[in-house]
Steps between C-alpha positions, in 0.01 A plus 500: 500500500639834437445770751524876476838521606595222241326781241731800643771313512443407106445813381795674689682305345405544149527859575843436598570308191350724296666836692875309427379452107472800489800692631731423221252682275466772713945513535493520158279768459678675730854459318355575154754663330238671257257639795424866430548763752138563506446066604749496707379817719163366531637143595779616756269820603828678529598826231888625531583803417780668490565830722806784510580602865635829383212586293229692710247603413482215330660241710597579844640203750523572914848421590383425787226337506564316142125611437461660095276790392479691167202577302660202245435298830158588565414478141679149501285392807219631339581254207585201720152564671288468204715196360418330852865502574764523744783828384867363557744753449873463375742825520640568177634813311381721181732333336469117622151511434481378173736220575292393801176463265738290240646250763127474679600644808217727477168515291442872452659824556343773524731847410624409162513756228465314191786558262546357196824269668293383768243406263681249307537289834165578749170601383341799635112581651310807438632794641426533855615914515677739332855641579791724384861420503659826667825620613627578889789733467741654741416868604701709266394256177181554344478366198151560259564205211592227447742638209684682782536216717666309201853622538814379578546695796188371693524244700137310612456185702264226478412180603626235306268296238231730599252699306696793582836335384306421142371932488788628523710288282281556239441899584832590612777205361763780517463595885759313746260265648551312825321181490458385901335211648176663658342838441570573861884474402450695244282772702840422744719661227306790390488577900901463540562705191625228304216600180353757385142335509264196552297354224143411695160467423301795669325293765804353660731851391182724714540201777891530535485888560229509726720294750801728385417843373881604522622230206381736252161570258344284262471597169240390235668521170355539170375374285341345754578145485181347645441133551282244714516239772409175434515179611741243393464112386704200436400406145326183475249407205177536749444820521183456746711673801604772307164544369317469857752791647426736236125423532539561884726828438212648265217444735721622790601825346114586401396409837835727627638265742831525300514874532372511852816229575776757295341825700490314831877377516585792328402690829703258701817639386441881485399470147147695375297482177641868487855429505426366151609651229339635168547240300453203708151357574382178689 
């Protein structure tokens, strides 16, 4: 006669059975090879991004406290949130950015101008604001173009592999200019005299003086060379992640939680919509 517990014990094991049947289909799902970004973040429920701790407004990291903020944080949350995911975050630079997307250490960066050399190796989302490459100068230099900057006897520093390494090499190839590791080092050598200016977009250049109004002025030359911020990818053939982010970033910027995240951490460095100039628009 079989009795209830004869039953249980049956069917526990089949589950059993069945659970261990299962797990090598399950391990190899997992260490598909050809599992989009966009699979793999709803399977792991885990999004990496990549983050700059020199970078406020747009990242910002709490020495002591290890905690990150940045309106590319909230927005990045924001994103995570709606993907039903958990936000990892791996420190990087400008310029390591686009390698971290190419080896998979991350799966989006948000920051990224797209230039033409970045595009043959990343894809790009719609832009998420607009920005302006600018200039801070020592006191006594004032430069108004970007013809004048392009002399032999100017010397400007930027960060290495950056956006702002790729501007000026094509805008002013005859300048002496000091390629450094991060654009602190290179904000390190305009402060010590060593150059005669810092290539920087305008939010981080407006950022840098507000903590230190005695390095100089910043200086928005023209023609104005005006660009975006965008989010970065590792190219893969689906394209259903990249297509999801710029879906979110469109219905995010009419319902203004983008701007409201820019103007917000703006504030947290000294930084107003005013201190914006003509030009420049979010």
């Amino acid at each position: 006669m079989v009795t209830r517990r004869d039953v249980a014990s049956i069917v526990g094991l089949g589950a059993v059975t069945a659970a261990a049947l299962a797990a090598p289909a399950v391990a190899q799902t997992a260490a598909d090879p050809n599992e989009s970004t966009f699979a793999r973040i709803r399977r792991t429920k885990k999004m990496r991004i990549g983050a700059v701790g020199g970078g406020a407004p747009y990242y910002m990291k709490d020495l002591s406290t290890g905690q990150w903020k940045g309106f590319y944080i909230d927005i990045a949350k924001g994103l995570a949130d709606d993907m039903e995911a958990e936000l990892e975050i791996t420190e990087t630079t400008w310029g390591n950015s686009v390698l971290d997307l190419q080896s998979n250490k991350i799966d989006i960066f948000f920051g990224l101008n797209p230039t033409p050399k970045r595009a043959l190796v990343v894809d790009f989302s719609v832009p998420v604001f607009n920005n302006a490459f600018g200039i801070l100068c020592k006191k006594d230099f004032k430069p108004k173009s970007w013809a004048e900057l392009n002399s032999p006897d100017i010397k400007i520093a930027v960060d290495q592999g950056s956006s702002h390494d790729q501007v000026v090499s094509r805008l002013t190839p005859k300048a002496q200019i000091s390629r450094l590791k991060t654009a602190d080092d290179a904000t390190a050598a305009l402060q010590t005299g060593r150059v005669d200016a810092q290539c920087l977009i305008t939010m981080l250049s407006l950022t840098v003086l507000k903590k230190n109004p005695s390095l100089g002025q910043f200086v928005l030359p023209t023609p104005i060379f005006a660009t975006t911020s965008n989010a970065g990818f590792r190219r893969e053939n689906d394209k259903t992640f990249r297509d999801y982010v710029n879906t979110w970033i469109d219905f995010n910027k009419g319902l203004g939680f983008i701007r409201n995240a820019i103007i917000t951490n703006m504030e947290l460095v000294g930084v107003t919509e005013a201190d914006i100039p003509p030009g420049v628009s979010l």
